[in-house]
Every structure is written in structure tokens, then in C-alpha cells.
N, C-alpha and C positions, 0 to 999 in steps of 0.2 A: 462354386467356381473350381475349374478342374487345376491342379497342381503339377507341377513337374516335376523333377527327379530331386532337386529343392528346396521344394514345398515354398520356391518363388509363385505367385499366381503366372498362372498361365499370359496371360493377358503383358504381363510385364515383359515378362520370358520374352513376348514375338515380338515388341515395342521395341527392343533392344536388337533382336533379329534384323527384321523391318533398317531400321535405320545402320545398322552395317551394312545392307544391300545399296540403301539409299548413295550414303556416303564410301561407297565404293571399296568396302571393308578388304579385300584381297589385297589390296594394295597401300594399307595403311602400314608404315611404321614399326609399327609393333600390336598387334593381333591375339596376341597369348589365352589360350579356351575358347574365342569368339565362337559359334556356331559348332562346338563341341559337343554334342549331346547327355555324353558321359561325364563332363563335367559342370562344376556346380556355377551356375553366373558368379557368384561372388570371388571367384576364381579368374575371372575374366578381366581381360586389364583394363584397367581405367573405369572399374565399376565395384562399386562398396553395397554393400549389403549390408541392412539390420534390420531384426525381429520379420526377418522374411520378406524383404521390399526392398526395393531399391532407392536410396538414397542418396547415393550419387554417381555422376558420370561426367567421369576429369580424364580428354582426352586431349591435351594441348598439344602443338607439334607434331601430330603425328600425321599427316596427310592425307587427312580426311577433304573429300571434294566434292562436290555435286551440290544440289538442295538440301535443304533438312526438311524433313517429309512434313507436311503440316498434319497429321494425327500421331505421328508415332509417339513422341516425346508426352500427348496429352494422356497416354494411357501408364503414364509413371506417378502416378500420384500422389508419392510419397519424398519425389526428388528434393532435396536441400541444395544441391550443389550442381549446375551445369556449367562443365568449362570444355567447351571446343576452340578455345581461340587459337592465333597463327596456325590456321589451316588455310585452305586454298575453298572455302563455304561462298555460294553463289546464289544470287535470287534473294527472296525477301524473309526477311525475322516472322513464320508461322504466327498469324494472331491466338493462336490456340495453345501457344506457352503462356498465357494467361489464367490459365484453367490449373496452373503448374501454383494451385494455392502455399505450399508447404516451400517454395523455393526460397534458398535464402542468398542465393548466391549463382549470379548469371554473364556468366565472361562469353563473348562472343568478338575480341576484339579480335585486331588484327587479319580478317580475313577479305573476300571482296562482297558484301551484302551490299543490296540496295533497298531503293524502295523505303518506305518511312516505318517510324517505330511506330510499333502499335499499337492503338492507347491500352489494347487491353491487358500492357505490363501493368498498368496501375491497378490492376486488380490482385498481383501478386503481394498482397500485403505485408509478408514476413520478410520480404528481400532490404537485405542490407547490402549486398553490393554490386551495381549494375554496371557493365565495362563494356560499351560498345565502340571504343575508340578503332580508330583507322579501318573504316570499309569505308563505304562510296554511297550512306544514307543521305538520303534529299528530305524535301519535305521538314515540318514545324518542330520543334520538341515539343509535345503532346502535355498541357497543360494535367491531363490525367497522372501523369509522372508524379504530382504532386499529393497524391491519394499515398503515397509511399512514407507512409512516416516513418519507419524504423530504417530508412534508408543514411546508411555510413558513407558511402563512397559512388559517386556518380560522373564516369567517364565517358563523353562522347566526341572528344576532341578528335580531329582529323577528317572529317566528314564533309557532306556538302550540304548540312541543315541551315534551313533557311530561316526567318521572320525574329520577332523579339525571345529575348529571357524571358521566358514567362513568371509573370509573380507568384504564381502557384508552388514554384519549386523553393520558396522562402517561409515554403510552410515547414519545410527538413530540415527541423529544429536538431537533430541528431547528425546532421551531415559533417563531415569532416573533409571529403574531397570534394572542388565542384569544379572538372575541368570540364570547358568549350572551347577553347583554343582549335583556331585551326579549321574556321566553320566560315559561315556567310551569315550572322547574324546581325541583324539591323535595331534599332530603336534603342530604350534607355538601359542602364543596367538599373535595376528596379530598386527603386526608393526602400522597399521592406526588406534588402539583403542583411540589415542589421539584426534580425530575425535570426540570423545561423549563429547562434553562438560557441555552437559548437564547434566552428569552420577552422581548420587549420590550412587549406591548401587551396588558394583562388587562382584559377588563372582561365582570362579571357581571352588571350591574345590573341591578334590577327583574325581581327572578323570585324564590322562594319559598324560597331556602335558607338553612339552618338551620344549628345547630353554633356552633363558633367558625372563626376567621379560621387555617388553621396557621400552624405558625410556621415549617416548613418553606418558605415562602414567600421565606423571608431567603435561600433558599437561591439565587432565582433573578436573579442579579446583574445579568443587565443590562437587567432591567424599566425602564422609563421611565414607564408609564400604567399606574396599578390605578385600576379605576372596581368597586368591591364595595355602591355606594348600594342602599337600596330592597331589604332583604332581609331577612330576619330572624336574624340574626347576633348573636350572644352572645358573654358570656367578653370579657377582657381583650384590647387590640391588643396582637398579640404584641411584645417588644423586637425581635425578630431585623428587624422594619422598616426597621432603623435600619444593617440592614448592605447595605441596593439602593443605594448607590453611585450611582449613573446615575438614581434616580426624580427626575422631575421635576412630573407628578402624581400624589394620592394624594387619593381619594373612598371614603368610608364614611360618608357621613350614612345617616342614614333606616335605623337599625339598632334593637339593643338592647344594644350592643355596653357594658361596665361599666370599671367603674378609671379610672386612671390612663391619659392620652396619654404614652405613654412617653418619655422624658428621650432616648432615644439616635434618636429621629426628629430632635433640633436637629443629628444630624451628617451630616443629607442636603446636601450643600452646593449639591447642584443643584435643589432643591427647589420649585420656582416659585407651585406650588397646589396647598391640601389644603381638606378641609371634612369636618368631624368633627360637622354639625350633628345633634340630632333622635337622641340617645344618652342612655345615662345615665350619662355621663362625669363624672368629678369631680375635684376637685383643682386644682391650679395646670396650667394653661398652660405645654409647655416654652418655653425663649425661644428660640422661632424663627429670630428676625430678625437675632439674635446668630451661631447655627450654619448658618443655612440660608442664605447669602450672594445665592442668586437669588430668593429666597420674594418672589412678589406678592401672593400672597393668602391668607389662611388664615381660613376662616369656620369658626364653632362657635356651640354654644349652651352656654354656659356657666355653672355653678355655683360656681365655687369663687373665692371672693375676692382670690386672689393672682394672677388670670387678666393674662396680660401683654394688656392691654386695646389695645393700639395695636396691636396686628396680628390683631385677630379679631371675626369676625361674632359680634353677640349677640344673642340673644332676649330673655330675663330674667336676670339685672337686666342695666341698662344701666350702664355704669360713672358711678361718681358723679364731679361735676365738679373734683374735687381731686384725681384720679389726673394723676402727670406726666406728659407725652408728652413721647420723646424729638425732637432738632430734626435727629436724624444724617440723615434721610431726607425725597427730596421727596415733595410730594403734588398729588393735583391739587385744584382746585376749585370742585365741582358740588354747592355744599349749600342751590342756592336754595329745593330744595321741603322741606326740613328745618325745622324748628320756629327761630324766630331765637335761642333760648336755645341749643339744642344743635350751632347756626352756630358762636356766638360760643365753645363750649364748644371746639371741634375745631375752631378757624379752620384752613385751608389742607391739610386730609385728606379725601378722595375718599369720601362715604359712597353705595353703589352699593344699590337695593330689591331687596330679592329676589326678586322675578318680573321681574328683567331680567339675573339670573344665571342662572337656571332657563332661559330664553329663548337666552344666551348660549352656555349648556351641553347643550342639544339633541345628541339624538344621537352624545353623547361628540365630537363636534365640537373642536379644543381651540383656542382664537381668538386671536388674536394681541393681548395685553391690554398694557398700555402698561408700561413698564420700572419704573416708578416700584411703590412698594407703597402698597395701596389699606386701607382698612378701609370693611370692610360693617354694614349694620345692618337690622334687618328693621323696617319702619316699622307 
């Protein structure tokens, strides 16, 4: 194989060439050695060299546009690391990064891709983190995804994929991130999700699934983030909730979810925020603020009269002004645009509007909310 100046293979060398043409290289960003002759690729920005190959290629931000060639990227053989993502990338994810065996790390988020994932990612078996969040992908997630076992971190939320969770992807006993949020997904969330025990970070939201919540769920201990809002979710929250140890938040408004908030959620001790709103929940309130030791917030819309009122968002009714509030806890306060009855009613408790929590909560975002515990109310 012939060598260049180097002693990169040739073959690499034009792969690289090749795909600056593609993606419109003159006008990227930042450019530094690209199509330099005299200098050495590893020189070139946004590209690492070892033991003579190219191993990676991190060019995020910089204003890369067009296709990505479907051969170019397949003659890198040695790639670990592809990150194009927030670029302005158009057209479909090449099935021939497949062939990209050695890849351990594939960011393609933020840009406009369409067209479906190709199962023959599942061939990349060394990839630990796949980020295809916010393009304009249609089409299934590719039961193949599941062939990924050393997969950490799996991001496709914002998309327009369609059909079930596949159970396949509960084979990613190593997975730590599993966001879909933000999708057109239908049918159950799959019974074997207690399978990730690895899982620190769930979120489903807003996409079309149905079913109840498992209870298998309990199974996966060192979750910290379930975000399940905005779905159509039935049946009782399971108790086994109440055995994630490590949650710190926990999202299920905007369900159909029924019963009772189960009594063994007060033994989350690290608990910081939940919101149960927009349910047909009933019953007493557990008392949070008694078992949950770090709980800041917990909004609900609530029915049932024995709701422990000092720590929960209400719709209807609002608690009557002879419920006691306890004084064990500070508060802040910001109740100037509140009615001056319902001032005086809750002096010195933080009442936050609900299109400034919504706002807040963007993007599963999780914001650094003040230590103190708030009570909300929807005005």
C-alpha cells in the first residue's frame, strides 16, 4: 500500500480528503492543514492519529453541510471516535459505517439527517456511545441496536421514529443512558427493562406509549432520572418504585396512570423532584417530606383531601386556608403576583407558575433548583 508523506496509508489520507470535498471543507469553521500536502494529517484539525491511522475524527460545530459520502468514512478502519454533530449534515446515516468495526464512539446529533438508522450499526460492536439525537430520522429503531453490548449511552430523542421499544435493546446490560423522548413511539415499554441494571438515566417522554409503567422497573437500582411524562400510560405506579435507592428524579405527569402514589415512593431518601400531574390519581399524598430527606419539589394535581398540601403542585382544589403548614422547613419568597389572600395564606412558601417549570424543564434539562423545598401551584 502506497504511503504519504506520513507514512498515513494512502487510502486514509483520500478518505479524509474525499469527505472535506463532500462536506463542503472551504467553508468549514475551522480548516487548519486540511488538503495541505506538506503537512502531516495528524496535524489537521479535528483529526487524531496513532501508530499511523486514523483514529479519530471530532469535528463538532464547525459547519460541515452537504451528505456524508457513503464510502469515505468506510476506508478508516481504524476510527474509535466519529463526532460531526451541530453541523448543518443532510440526507441519510451511510449503511457502510457499519463496516467502521473499531468505532467506539458515534455523535451525529444535532444536525438535519433523515431517513432510518441502519441496522448495520449493530455491527459496530465495540461502540459505547451512539448520539443520534435531534435530526428528522423516521422509520423503527432497528432491533439490530441490540447486538451492541458494550453500549453506555444511547441517544435518539427528538426524532420522528416510529413503532415499539424494541426488547432487544434490554439486552444493554451496560447502558447507563436510554433517552427516546421526543419520538412517535407506540406499544409497551417492555417488560425485560429491568434487565439494565446499569441504567442511570430513562427518559421516554412524549411519544405514544401505552400499557402500564413495569414493575420490573424496581429492578433497576441505580437509576437516578425517570422522565415517563406525556404518554399514555395506564394502571397503578408500580410499589417496586420505591426500591431505586439512588432516584433522585421521577416524572409521570401527563399520563392516565390510576390509584394510589404509593406509600413506599416516601422511602426514596434521595428524592429531590417528582410530578405526578395531569393523572387520575387519587387518594392521600405519601408524606414525602417526612421520607424523602432531599425532596424539593413534588407537583400533582390532586383529589384527594388528606393530600399532604405543603409539598405539592395543585390544580383543583386548592387547599383551604386552615390546613396547617409545617414551620420544620425554609422557604423562599416570591408570592408578589399571587392574589394578596393567598399571600397571607402561605406567608414565606415559594409558589413557582407553571409555564416557568415547563420552561425550566426543557429538554429533560435538570437545573440546579435552590436547596430549600418549594411548593407550586398553577395559577
Amino acid at each position: 500500500m502506497g504511503q504519504g508523506p506520513s507514512a498515513i496509508p494512502t487510502s486514509e489520507v483520500k478518505a479524509l480528503v474525499d469527505l472535506y470535498d463532500a462536506l463542503n471543507g472551504d467553508r468549514w469553521r475551522r480548516r487548519d492543514g486540511w488538503k495541505q500536502p506538506t503537512r502531516d494529517p495528524k496535524h489537521w484539525f479535528g483529526v487524531e492519529v496513532v501508530m499511523g491511522h486514523v483514529v479519530a475524527l471530532e469535528l463538532p460545530t464547525n459547519e460541515l453541510s452537504g451528505c456524508l459520502p457513503s464510502t469515505s468514512l468506510a476506508r478508516l478502519p481504524h476510527l474509535c471516535v466519529l463526532d460531526l454533530s451541530k453541523n448543518q449534515l443532510r440526507g441519510s446515516i451511510p449503511a457502510e459505517l457499519g463496516k467502521l468495526s473499531a468505532l467506539k464512539r458515534l455523535d451525529l446529533s444535532c444536525n438535519d439527517l433523515t431517513g432510518a438508522i441502519p441496522s448495520s450499526i449493530g455491527n459496530c460492536h465495540q461502540l459505547e456511545e451512539l448520539n443520534l439525537y435531534q435530526n428528522s430520522l423516521s422509520g423503527t429503531i432497528n432491533k439490530e441496536l441490540g447486538k451492541l453490548l458494550n453500549l453506555r449511552t444511547l441517544q435518539l430523542q427528538h426524532n420522528s421514529l416510529c413503532g415499539a421499544v424494541p426488547a432487544a435493546l434490554c439486552e444493554l446490560v451496560h447502558l447507563v443512558t436510554l433517552s427516546l423522548r421526543g419520538n412517535c413511539l407506540i406499544g409497551h415499554i417492555p417488560a425485560e427493562i429491568g434487565r439494565l441494571e446499569s441504567l442511570v438515566f430513562l427518559s421516554l417522554r412524549n411519544n405514544e406509549l401505552t400499557g402500564v409503567i413495569p414493575s420490573s422497573l424496581g429492578c433497576c437500582k441505580v437509576l437516578e432520572f425517570i422522565n415517563l411524562s406525556s404518554n399514555q400510560l395506564r394502571g397503578d405506579i408500580p410499589a417496586t418504585i420505591g426500591d431505586l435507592e439512588c432516584l433522585e428524579y421521577l416524572y409521570l405527569f401527563d399520563n392516565a396512570l390510576e390509584g394510589r402514589v404509593p406509600g413506599s415512593i416516601a422511602r426514596l431518601k434521595l428524592l429531590k423532584e417528582s410530578d405526578f400531574r395531569d393523572n387520575r390519581l387519587h387518594g392521600e399524598l405519601p408524606n414525602l417530606l417526612d421520607g424523602c430527606s432531599s425532596l424539593e419539589a413534588v407537583m400533582t394535581k390532586w383529589k384527594g383531601r388528606k393530600a399532604s398540601y405543603r409539598h405539592a403542585m395543585f390544580g383543583d382544589p386548592m387547599p383551604s386556608p386552615d390546613i396547617p403548614l409545617t414551620s420544620s422547613h425554609q422557604f423562599l419568597q416570591t408570592l408578589e403576583d399571587l392574589p394578596a389572600a393567598l399571600s397571607n395564606t402561605f406567608f414565606g412558601l415559594s409558589f413557582v407558575h407553571k409555564s416557568e417549570w415547563d420552561r425550566a424543564s426543557k429538554d429533560d434539562r435538570v437545573d440546579n433548583f435552590s436547596s430549600c423545598c418549594r411548593i407550586f401551584t398553577q395559577l
